[in-house]
N, CA and C atoms of all chains as a GROMACS GRO file, in nm:
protein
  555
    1UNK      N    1   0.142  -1.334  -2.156
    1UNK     CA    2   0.207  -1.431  -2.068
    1UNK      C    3   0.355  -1.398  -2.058
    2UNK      N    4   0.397  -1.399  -1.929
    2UNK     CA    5   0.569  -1.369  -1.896
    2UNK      C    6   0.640  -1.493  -1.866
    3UNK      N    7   0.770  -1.503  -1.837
    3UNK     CA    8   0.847  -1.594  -1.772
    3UNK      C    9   0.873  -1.576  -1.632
    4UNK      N   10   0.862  -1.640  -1.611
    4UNK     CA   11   0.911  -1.614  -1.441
    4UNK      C   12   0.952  -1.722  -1.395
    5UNK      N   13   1.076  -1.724  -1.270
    5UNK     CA   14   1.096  -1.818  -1.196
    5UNK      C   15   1.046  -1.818  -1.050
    6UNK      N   16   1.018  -1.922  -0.975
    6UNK     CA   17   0.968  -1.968  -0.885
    6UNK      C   18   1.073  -1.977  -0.766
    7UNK      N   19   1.039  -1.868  -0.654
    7UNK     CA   20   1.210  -1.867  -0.575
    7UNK      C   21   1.094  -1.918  -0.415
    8UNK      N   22   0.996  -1.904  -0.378
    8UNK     CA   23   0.917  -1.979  -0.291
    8UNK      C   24   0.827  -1.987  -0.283
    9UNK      N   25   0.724  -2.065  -0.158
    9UNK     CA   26   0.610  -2.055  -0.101
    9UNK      C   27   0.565  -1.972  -0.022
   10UNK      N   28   0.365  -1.993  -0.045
   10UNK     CA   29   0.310  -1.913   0.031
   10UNK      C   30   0.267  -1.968   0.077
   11UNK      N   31   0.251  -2.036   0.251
   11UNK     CA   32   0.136  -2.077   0.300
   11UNK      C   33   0.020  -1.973   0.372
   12UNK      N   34  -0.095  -2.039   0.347
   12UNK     CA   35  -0.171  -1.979   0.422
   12UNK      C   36  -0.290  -2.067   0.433
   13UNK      N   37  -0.337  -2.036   0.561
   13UNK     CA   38  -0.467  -2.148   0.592
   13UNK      C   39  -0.610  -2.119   0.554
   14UNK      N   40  -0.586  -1.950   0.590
   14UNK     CA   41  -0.738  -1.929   0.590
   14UNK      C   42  -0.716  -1.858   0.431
   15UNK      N   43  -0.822  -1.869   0.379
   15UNK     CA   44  -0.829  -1.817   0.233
   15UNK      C   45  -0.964  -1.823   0.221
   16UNK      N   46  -1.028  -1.701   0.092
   16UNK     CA   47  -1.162  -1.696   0.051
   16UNK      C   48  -1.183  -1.830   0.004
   17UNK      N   49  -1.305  -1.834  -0.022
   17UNK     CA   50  -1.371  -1.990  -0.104
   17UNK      C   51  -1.389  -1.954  -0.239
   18UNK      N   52  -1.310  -2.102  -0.253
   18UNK     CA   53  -1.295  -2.144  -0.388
   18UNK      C   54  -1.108  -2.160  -0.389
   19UNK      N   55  -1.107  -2.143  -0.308
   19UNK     CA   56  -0.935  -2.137  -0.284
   19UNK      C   57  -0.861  -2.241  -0.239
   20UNK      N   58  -0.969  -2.339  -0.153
   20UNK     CA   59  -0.915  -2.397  -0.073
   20UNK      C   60  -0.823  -2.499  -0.176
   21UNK      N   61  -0.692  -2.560  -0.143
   21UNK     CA   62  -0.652  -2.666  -0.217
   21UNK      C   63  -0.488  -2.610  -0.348
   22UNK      N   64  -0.558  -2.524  -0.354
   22UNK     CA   65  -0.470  -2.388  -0.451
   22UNK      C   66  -0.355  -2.343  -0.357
   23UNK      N   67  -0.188  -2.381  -0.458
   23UNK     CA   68  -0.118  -2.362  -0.406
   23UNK      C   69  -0.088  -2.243  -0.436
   24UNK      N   70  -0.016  -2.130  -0.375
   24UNK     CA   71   0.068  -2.001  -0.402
   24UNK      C   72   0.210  -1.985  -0.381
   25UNK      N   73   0.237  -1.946  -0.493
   25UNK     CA   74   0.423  -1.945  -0.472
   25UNK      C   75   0.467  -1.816  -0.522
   26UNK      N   76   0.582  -1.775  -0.474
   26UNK     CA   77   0.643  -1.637  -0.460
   26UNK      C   78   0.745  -1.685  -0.616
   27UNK      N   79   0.702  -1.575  -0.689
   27UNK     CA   80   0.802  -1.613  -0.856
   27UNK      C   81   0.863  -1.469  -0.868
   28UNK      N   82   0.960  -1.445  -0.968
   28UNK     CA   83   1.023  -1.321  -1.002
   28UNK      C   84   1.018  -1.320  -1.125
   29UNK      N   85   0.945  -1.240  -1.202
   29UNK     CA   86   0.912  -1.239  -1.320
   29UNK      C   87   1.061  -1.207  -1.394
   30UNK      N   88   1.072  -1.276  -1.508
   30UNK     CA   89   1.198  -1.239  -1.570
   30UNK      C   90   1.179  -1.170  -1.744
   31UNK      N   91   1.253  -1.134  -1.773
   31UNK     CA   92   1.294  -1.077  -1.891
   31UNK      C   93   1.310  -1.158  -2.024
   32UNK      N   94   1.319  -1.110  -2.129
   32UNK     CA   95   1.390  -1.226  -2.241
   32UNK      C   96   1.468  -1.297  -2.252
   33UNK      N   97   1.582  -1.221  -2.155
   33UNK     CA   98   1.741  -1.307  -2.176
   33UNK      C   99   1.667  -1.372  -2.026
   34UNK      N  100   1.597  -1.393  -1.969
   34UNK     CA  101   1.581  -1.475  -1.835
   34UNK      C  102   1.664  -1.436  -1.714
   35UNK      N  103   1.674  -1.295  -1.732
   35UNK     CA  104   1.724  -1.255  -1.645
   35UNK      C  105   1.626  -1.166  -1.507
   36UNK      N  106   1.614  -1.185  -1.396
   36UNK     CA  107   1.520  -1.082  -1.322
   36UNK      C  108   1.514  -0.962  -1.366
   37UNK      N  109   1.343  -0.937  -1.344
   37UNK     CA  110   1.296  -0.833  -1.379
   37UNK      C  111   1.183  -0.741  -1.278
   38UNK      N  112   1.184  -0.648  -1.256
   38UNK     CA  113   1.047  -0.582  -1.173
   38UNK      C  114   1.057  -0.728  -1.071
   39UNK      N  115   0.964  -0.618  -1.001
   39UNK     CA  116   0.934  -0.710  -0.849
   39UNK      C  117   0.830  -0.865  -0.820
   40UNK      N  118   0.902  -0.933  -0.717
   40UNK     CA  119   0.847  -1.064  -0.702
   40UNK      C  120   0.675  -1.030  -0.682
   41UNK      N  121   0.625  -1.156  -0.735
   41UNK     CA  122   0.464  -1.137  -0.710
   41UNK      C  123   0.398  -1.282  -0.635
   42UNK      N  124   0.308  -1.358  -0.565
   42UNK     CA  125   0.258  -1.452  -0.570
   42UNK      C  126   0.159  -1.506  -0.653
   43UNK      N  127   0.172  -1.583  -0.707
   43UNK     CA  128   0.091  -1.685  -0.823
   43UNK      C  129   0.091  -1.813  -0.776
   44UNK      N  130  -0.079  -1.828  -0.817
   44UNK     CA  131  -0.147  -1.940  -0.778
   44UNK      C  132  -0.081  -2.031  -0.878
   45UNK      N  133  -0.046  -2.145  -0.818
   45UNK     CA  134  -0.037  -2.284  -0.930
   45UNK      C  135  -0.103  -2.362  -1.002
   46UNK      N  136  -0.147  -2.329  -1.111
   46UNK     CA  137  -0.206  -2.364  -1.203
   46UNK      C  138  -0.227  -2.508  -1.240
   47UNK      N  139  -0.081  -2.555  -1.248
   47UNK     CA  140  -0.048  -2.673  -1.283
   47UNK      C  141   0.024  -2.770  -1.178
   48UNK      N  142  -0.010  -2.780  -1.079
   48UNK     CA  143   0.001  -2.831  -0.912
   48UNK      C  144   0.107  -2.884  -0.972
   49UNK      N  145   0.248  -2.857  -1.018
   49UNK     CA  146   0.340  -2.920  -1.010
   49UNK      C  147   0.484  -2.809  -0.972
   50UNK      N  148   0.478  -2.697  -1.008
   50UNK     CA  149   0.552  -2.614  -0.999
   50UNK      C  150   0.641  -2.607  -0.861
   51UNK      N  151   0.752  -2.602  -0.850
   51UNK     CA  152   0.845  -2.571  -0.737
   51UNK      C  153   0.975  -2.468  -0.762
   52UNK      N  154   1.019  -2.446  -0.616
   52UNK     CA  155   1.124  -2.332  -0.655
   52UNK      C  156   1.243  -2.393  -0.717
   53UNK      N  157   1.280  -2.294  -0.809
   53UNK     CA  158   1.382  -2.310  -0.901
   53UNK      C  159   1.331  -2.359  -1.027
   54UNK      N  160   1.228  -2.360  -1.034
   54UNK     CA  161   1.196  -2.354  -1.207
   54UNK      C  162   1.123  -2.243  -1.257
   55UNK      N  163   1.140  -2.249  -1.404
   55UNK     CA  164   1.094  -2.151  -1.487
   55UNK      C  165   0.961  -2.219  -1.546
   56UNK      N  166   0.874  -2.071  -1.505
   56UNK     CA  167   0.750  -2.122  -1.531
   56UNK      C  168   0.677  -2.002  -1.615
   57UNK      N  169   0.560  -1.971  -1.721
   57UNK     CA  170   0.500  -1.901  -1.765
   57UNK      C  171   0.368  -1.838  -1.655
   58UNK      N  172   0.408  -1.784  -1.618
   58UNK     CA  173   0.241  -1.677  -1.589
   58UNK      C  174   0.172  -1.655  -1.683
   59UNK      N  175   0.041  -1.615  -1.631
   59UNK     CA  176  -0.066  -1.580  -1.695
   59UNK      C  177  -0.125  -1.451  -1.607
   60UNK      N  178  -0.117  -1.310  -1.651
   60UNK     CA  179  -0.191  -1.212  -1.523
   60UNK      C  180  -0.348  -1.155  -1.527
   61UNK      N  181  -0.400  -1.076  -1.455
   61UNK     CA  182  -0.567  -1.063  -1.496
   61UNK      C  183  -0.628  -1.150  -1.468
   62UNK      N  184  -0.750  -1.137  -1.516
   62UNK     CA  185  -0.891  -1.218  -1.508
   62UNK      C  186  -0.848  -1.374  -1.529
   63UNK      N  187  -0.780  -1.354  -1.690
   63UNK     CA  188  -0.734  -1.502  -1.716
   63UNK      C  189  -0.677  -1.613  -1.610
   64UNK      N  190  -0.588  -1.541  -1.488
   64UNK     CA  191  -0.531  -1.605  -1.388
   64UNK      C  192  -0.605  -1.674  -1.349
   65UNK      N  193  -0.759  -1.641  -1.282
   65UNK     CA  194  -0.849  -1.707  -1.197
   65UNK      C  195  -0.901  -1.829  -1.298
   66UNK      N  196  -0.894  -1.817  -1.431
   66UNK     CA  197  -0.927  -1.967  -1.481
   66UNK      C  198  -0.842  -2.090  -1.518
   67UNK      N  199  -0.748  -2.078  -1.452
   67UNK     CA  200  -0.643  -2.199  -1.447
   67UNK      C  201  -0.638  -2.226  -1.328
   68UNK      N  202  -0.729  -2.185  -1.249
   68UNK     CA  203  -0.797  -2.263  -1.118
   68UNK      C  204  -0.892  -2.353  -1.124
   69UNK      N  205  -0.916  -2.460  -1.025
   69UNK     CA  206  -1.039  -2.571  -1.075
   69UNK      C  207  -1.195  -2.489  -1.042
   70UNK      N  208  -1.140  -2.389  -1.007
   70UNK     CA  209  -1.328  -2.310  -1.005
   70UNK      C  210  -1.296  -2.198  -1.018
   71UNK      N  211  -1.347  -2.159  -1.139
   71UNK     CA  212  -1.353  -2.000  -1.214
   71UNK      C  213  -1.388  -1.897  -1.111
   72UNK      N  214  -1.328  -1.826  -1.141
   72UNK     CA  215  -1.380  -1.623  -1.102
   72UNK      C  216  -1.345  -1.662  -0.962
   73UNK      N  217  -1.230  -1.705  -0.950
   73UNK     CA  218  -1.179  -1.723  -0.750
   73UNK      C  219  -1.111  -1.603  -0.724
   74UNK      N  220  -1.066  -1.532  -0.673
   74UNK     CA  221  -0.998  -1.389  -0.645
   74UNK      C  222  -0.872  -1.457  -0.646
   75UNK      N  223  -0.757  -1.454  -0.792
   75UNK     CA  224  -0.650  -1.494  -0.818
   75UNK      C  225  -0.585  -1.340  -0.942
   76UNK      N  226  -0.519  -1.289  -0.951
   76UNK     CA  227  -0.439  -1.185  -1.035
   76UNK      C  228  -0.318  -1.268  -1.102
   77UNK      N  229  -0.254  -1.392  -1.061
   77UNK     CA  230  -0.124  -1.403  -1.155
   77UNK      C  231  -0.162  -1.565  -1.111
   78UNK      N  232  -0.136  -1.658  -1.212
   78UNK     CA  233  -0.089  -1.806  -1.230
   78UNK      C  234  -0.014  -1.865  -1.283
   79UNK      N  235   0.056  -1.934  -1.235
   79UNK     CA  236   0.124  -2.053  -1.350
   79UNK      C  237   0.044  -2.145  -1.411
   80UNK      N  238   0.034  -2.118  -1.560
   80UNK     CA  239   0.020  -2.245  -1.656
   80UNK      C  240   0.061  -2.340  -1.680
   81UNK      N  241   0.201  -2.284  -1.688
   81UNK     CA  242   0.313  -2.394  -1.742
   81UNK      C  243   0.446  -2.403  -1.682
   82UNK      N  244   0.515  -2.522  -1.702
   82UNK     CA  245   0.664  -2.545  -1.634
   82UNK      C  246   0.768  -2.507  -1.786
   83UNK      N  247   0.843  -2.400  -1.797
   83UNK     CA  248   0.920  -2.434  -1.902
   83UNK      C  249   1.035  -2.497  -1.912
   84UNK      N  250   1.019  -2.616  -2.001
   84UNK     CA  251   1.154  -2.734  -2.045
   84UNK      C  252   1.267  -2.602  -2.057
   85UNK      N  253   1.278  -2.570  -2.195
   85UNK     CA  254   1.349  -2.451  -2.236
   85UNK      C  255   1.294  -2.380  -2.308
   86UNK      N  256   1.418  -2.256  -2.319
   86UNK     CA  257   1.338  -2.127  -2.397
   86UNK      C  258   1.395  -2.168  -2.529
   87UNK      N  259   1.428  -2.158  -2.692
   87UNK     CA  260   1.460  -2.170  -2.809
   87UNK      C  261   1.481  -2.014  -2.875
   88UNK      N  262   1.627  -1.907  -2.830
   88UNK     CA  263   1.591  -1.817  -2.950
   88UNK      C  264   1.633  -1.823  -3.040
   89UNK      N  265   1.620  -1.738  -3.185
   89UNK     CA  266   1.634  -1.762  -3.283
   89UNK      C  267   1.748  -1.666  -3.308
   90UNK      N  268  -0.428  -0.422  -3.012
   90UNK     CA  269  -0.308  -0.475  -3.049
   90UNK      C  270  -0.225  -0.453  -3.044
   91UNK      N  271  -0.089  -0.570  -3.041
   91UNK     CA  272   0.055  -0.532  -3.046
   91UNK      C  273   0.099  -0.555  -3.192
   92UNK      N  274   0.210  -0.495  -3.201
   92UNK     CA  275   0.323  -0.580  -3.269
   92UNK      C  276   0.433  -0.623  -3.216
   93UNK      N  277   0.458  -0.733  -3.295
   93UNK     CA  278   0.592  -0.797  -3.226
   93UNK      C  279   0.683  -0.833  -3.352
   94UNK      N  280   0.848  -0.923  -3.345
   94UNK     CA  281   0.894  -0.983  -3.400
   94UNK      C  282   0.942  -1.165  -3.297
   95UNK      N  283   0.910  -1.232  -3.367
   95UNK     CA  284   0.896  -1.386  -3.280
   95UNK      C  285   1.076  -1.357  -3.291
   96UNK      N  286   1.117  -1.436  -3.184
   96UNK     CA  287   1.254  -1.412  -3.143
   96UNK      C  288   1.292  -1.557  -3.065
   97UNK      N  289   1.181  -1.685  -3.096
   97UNK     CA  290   1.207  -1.770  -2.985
   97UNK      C  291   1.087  -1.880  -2.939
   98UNK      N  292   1.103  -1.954  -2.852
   98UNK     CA  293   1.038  -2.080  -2.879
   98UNK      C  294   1.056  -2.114  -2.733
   99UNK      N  295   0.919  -2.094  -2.644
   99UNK     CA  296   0.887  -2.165  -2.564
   99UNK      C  297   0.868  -2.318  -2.545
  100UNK      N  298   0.946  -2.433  -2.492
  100UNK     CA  299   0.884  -2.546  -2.438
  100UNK      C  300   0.878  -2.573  -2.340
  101UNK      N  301   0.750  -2.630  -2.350
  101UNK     CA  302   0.632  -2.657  -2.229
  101UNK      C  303   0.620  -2.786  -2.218
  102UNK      N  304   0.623  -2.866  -2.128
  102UNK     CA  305   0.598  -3.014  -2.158
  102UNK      C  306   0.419  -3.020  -2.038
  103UNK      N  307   0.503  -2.972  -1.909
  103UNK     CA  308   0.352  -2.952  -1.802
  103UNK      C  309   0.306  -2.796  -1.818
  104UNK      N  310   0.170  -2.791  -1.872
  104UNK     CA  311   0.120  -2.708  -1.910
  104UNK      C  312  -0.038  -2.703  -1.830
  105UNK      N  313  -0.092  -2.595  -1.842
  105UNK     CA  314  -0.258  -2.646  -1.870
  105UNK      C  315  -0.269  -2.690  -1.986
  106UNK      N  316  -0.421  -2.767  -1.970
  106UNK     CA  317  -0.454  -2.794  -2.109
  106UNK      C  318  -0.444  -2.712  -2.255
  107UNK      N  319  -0.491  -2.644  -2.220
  107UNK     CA  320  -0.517  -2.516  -2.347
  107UNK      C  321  -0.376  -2.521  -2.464
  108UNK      N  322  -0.270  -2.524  -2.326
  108UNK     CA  323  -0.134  -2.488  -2.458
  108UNK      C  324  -0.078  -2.616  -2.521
  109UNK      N  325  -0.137  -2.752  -2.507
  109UNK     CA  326  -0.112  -2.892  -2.553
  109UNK      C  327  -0.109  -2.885  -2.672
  110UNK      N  328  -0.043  -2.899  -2.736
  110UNK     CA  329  -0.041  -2.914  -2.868
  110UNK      C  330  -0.044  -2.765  -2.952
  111UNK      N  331  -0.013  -2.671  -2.904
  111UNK     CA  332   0.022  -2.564  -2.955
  111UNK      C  333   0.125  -2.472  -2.946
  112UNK      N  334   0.199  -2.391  -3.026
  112UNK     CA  335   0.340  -2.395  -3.030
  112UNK      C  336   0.327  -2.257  -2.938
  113UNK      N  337   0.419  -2.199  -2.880
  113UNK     CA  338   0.433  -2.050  -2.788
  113UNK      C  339   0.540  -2.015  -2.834
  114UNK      N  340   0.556  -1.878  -2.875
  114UNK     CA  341   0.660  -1.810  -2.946
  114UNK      C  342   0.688  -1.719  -2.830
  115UNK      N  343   0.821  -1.646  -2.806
  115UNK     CA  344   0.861  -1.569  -2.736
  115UNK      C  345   0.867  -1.405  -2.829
  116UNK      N  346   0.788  -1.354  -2.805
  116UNK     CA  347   0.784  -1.211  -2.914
  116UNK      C  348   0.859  -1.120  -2.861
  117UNK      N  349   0.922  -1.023  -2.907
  117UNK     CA  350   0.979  -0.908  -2.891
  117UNK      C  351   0.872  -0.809  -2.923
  118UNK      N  352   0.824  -0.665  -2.855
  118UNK     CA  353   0.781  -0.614  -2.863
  118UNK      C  354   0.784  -0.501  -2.971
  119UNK      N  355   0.741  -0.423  -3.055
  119UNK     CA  356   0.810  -0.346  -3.105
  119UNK      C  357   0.719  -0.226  -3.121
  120UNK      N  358   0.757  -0.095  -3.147
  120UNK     CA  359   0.693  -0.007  -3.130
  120UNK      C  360   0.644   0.054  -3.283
  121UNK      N  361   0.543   0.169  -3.263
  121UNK     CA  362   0.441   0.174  -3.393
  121UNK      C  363   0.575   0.248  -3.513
  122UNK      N  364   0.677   0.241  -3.471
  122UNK     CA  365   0.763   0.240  -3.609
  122UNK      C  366   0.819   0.110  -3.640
  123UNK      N  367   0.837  -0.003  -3.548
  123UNK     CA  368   0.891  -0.126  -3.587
  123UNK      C  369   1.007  -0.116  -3.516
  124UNK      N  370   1.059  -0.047  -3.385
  124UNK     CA  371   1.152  -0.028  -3.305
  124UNK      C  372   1.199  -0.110  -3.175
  125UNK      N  373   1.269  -0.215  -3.155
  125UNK     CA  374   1.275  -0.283  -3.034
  125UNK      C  375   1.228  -0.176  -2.918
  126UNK      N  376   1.121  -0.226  -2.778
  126UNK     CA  377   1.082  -0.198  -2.718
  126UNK      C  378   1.131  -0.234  -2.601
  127UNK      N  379   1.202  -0.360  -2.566
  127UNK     CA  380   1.323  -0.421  -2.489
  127UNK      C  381   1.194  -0.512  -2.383
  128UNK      N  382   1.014  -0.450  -2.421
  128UNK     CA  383   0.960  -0.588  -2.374
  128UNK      C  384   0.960  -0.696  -2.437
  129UNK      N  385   0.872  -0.813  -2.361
  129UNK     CA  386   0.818  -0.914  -2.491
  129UNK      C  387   0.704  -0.988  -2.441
  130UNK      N  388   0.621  -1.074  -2.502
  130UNK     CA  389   0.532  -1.181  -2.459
  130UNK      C  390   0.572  -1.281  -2.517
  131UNK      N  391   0.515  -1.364  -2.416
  131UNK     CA  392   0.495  -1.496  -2.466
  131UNK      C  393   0.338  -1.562  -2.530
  132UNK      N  394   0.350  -1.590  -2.680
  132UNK     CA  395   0.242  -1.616  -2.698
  132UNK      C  396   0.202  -1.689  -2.776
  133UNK      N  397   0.038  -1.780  -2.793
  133UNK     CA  398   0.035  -1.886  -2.837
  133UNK      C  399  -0.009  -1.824  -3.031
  134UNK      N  400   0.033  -1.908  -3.082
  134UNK     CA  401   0.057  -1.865  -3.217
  134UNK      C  402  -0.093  -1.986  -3.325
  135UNK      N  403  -0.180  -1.861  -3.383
  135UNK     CA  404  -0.263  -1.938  -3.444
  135UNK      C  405  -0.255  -1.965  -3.575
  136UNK      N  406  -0.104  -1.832  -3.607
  136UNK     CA  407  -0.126  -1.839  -3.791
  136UNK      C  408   0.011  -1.886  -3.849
  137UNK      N  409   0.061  -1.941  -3.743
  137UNK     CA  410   0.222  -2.068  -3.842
  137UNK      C  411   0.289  -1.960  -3.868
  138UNK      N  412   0.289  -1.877  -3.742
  138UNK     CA  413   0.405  -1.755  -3.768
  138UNK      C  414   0.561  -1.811  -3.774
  139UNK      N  415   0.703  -1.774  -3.864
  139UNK     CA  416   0.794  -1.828  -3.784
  139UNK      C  417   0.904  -1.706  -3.750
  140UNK      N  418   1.018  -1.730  -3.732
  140UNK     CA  419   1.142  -1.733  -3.630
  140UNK      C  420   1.149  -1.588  -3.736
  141UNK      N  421   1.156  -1.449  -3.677
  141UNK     CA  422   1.226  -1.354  -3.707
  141UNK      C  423   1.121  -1.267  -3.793
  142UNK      N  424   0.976  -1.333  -3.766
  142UNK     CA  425   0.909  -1.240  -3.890
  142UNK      C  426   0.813  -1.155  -3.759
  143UNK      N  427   0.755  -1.029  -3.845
  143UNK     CA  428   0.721  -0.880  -3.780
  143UNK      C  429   0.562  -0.961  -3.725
  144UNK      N  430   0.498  -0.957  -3.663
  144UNK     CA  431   0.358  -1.032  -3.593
  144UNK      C  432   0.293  -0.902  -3.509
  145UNK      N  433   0.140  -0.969  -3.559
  145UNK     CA  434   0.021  -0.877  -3.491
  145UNK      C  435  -0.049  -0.978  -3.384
  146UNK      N  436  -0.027  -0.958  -3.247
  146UNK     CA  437  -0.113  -0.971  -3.115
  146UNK      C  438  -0.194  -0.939  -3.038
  147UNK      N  439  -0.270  -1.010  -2.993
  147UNK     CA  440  -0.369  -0.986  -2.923
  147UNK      C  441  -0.286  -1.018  -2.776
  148UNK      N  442  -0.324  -0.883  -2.688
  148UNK     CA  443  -0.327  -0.936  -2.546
  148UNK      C  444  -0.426  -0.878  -2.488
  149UNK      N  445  -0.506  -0.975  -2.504
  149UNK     CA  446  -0.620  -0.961  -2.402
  149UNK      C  447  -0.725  -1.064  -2.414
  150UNK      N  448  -0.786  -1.083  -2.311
  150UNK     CA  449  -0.843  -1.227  -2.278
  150UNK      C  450  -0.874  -1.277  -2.380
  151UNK      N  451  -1.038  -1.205  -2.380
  151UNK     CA  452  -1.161  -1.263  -2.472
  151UNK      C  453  -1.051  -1.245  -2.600
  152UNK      N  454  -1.052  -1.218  -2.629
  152UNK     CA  455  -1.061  -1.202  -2.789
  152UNK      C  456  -0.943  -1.390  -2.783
  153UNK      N  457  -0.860  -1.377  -2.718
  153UNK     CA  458  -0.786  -1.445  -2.695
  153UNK      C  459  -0.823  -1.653  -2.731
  154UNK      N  460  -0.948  -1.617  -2.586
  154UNK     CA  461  -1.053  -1.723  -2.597
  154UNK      C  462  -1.093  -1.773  -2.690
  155UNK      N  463  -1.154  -1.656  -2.769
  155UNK     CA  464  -1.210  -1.695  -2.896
  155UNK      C  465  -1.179  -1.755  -3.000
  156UNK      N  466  -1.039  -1.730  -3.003
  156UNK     CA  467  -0.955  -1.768  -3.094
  156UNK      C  468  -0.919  -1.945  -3.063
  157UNK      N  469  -0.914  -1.974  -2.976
  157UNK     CA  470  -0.866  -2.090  -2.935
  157UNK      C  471  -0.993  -2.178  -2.899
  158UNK      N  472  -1.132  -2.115  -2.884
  158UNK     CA  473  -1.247  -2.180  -2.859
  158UNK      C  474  -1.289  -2.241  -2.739
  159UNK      N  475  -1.231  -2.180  -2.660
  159UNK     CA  476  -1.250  -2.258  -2.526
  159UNK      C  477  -1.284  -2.102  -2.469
  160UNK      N  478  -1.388  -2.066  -2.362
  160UNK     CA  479  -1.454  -1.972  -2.301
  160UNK      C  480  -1.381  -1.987  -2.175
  161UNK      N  481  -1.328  -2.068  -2.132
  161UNK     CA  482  -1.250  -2.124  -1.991
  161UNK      C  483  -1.082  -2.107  -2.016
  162UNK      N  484  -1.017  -2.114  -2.111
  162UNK     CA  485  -0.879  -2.138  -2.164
  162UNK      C  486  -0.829  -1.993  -2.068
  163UNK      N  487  -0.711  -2.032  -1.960
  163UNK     CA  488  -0.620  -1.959  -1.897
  163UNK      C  489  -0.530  -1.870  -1.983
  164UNK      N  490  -0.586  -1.808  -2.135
  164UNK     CA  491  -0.477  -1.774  -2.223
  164UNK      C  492  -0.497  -1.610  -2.242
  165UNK      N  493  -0.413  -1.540  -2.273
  165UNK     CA  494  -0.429  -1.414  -2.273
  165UNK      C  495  -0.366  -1.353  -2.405
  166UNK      N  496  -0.222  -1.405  -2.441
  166UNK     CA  497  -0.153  -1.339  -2.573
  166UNK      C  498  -0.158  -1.462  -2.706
  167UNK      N  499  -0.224  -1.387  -2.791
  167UNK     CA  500  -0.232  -1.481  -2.894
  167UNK      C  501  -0.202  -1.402  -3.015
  168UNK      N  502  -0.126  -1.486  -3.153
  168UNK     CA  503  -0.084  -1.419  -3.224
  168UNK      C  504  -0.177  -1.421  -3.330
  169UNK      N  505  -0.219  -1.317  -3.394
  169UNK     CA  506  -0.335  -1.317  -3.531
  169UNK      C  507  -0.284  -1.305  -3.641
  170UNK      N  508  -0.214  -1.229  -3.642
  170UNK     CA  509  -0.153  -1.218  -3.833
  170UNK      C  510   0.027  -1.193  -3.836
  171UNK      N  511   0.050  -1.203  -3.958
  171UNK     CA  512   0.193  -1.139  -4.016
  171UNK      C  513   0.170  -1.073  -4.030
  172UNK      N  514   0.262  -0.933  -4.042
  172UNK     CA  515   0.290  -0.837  -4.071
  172UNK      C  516   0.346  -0.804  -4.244
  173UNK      N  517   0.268  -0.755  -4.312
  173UNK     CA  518   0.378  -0.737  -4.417
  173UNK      C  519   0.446  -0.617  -4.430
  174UNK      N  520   0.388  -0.524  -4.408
  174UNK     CA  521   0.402  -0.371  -4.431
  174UNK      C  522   0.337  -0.293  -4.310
  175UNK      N  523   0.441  -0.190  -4.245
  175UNK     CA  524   0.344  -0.091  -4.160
  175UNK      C  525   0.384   0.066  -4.256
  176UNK      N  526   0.256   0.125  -4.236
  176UNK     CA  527   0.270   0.203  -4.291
  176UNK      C  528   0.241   0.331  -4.181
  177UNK      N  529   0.304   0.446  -4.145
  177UNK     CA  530   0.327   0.526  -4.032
  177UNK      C  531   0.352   0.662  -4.078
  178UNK      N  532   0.266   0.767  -4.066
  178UNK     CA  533   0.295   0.913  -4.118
  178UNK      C  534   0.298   0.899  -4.253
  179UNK      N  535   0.248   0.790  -4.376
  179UNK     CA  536   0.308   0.799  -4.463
  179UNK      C  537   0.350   0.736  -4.545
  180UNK      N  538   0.516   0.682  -4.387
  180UNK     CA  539   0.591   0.667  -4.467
  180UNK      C  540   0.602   0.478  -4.445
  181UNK      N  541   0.624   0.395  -4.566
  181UNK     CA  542   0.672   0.262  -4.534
  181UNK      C  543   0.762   0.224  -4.431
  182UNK      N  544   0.735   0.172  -4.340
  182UNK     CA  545   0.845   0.096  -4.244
  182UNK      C  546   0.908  -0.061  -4.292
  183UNK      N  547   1.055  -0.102  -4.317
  183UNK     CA  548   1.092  -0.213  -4.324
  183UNK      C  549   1.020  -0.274  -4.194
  184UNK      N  550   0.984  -0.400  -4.252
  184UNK     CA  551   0.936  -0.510  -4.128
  184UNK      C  552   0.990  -0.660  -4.194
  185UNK      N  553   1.038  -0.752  -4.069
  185UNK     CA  554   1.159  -0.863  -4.118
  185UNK      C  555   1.035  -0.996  -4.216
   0.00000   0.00000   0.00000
């Protein structure tokens, strides 16, 4: 799982099934210090709360498609989570 | 598997289910001598790892799943053991 922030949306109408309802947002995966890293990707929202300008955890792979409400949907990256803050040591 | 050193402390308040009540460490990656790698994961921690010690990970699904017991759980990096000692060509590597 990475960090990434959330810089927009994807709309789109027509989508495979199992999709329908599933939001997609354009994030930039970031680094440790939370700084941008490698290139923006779209990720499904996991946790229907996510918007731009927050920091959120991905999930990439297979795992992505099950933080959808119906498994094995053609998804590669999701948000799980919204992060409060990071804590380093 | 990886190794890592925990470097940090994810909070999550809106999550999926899966990570409720379980802590996410921010790992530093490190390489098979114990060398910063300048990646990291984020990952959910099963063995009360803490702040600055050397950690063995799993990234990859299943095994992942298993660990957490849910066949459905959106989780991929999970942490399995401490590290006490790597041993490499040999020779002992310090690990924190």
């Amino acid at each position: 799982m990475q960090l990434a922030e959330v810089t927009g949306t994807v709309v789109a109408t027509v989508k495979y099934q199992g999709l329908e309802g599933v939001r997609f947002l354009v994030v930039q995966p970031l680094d440790r210090e939370c700084r941008p890293q490698g290139r923006q990707v779209v990720a499904a929202d996991g946790v229907h709360m996510a918007g731009p300008g927050e920091m959120v955890y991905i999930v990439g792979s297979r795992e992505a498609s099950l933080a959808m409400p119906e498994p094995f949907v053609p998804v590669d990256h999701a948000i799980v989570g919204i992060v409060d803050h990071v804590e380093r040591s | 598997m990886k190794i890592g050193r925990v470097s940090g402390t994810v909070v999550s308040t809106i999550s999926a289910p899966v990570y409720d009540h379980r802590r996410l460490l921010l790992c530093d990656l490190l390489d098979e001598v114990g060398d910063d790698t300048g990646d990291y994961l984020i990952c959910v921690d099963a063995v009360d790892a803490g702040h600055g010690e050397t950690v063995l990970i799993v990234d990859e699904g299943n095994g992942a799943r298993q660990v957490v017991s849910d066949p459905q759980a959106p989780i991929r990096a999970v942490i399995v053991g401490i590290v006490d000692e790597l041993l490499v060509d040999g020779t002992a590597r310090e690990v924190a």
